[in-house]
C-alpha positions as CSV (number, residue, x, y, z in Angstrom):
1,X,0.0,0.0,0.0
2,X,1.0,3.3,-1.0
3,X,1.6,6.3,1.6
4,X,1.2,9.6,1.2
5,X,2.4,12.6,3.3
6,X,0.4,15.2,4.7
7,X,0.2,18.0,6.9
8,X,-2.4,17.4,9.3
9,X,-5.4,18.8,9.6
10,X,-6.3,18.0,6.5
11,X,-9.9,17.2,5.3
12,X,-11.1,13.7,3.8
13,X,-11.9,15.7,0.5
14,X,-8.4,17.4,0.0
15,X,-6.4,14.1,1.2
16,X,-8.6,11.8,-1.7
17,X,-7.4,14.7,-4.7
18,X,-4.0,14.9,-2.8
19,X,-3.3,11.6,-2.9
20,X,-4.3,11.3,-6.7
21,X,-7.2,9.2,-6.3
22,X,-9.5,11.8,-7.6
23,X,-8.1,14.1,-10.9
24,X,-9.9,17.3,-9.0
25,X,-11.6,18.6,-6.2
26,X,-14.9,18.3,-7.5
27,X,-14.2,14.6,-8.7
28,X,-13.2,13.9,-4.9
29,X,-16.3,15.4,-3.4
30,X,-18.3,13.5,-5.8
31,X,-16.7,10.1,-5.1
32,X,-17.5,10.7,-1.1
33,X,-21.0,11.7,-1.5
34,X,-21.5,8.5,-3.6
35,X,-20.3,6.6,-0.8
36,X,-17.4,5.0,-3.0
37,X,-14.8,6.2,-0.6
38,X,-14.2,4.7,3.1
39,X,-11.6,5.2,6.0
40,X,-10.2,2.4,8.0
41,X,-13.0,0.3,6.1
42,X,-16.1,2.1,6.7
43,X,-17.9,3.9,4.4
44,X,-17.6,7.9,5.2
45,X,-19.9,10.1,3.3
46,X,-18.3,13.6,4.5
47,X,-16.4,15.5,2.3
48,X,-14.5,17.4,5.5
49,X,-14.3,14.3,7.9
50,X,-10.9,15.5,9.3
51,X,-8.0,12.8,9.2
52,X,-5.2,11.6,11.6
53,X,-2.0,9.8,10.9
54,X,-2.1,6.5,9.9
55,X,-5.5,6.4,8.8
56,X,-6.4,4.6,5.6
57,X,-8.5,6.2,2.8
58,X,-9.7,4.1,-0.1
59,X,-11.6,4.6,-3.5
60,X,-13.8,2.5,-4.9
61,X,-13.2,1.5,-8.8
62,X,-15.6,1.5,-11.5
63,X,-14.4,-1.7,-12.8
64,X,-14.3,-3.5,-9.4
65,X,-11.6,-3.0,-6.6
66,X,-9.9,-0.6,-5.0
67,X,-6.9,1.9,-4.6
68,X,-6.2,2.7,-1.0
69,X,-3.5,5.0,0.6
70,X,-2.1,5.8,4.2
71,X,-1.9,8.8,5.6
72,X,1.1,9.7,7.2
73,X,1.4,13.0,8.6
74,X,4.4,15.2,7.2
75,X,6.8,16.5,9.8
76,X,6.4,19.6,11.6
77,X,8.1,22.5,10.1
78,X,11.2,24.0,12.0
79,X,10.8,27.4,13.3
């Protein structure tokens, strides 16, 4: 499985299009209304559900399967 990194918070729409498994924000917002995307394995229908590191996000394929990603939260910047 893929990971990609984040900086946390970040929002179940803008991780999906972050992680490329929508092409644009719309497309992402679209795929989590229809239900095709879940976290951890359940279904999650809210665009702005807010993430945590080390969750896992996955799409739903047209064709059957799925593409899933972890979330791993980027390190804090250095002041």
């Amino acid at each position: 499985m893929e990971s990609v990194e984040a900086r946390l918070p970040i929002r179940l729409g803008q991780f999906v299009k972050l992680a490329s498994l929508a092409s644009t924000g719309a497309e992402a917002g679209e795929a989590v209304r229809a239900g095709d995307v879940t976290v951890n394995g359940r279904v999650e229908t809210r665009r702005g559900h807010r993430l945590a590191d080390g969750d896992v996000v996955a799409l739903r394929l047209p064709g059957g399967g799925e593409a899933a990603v972890r979330l791993v939260a980027a390190p804090s910047e250095r002041r």
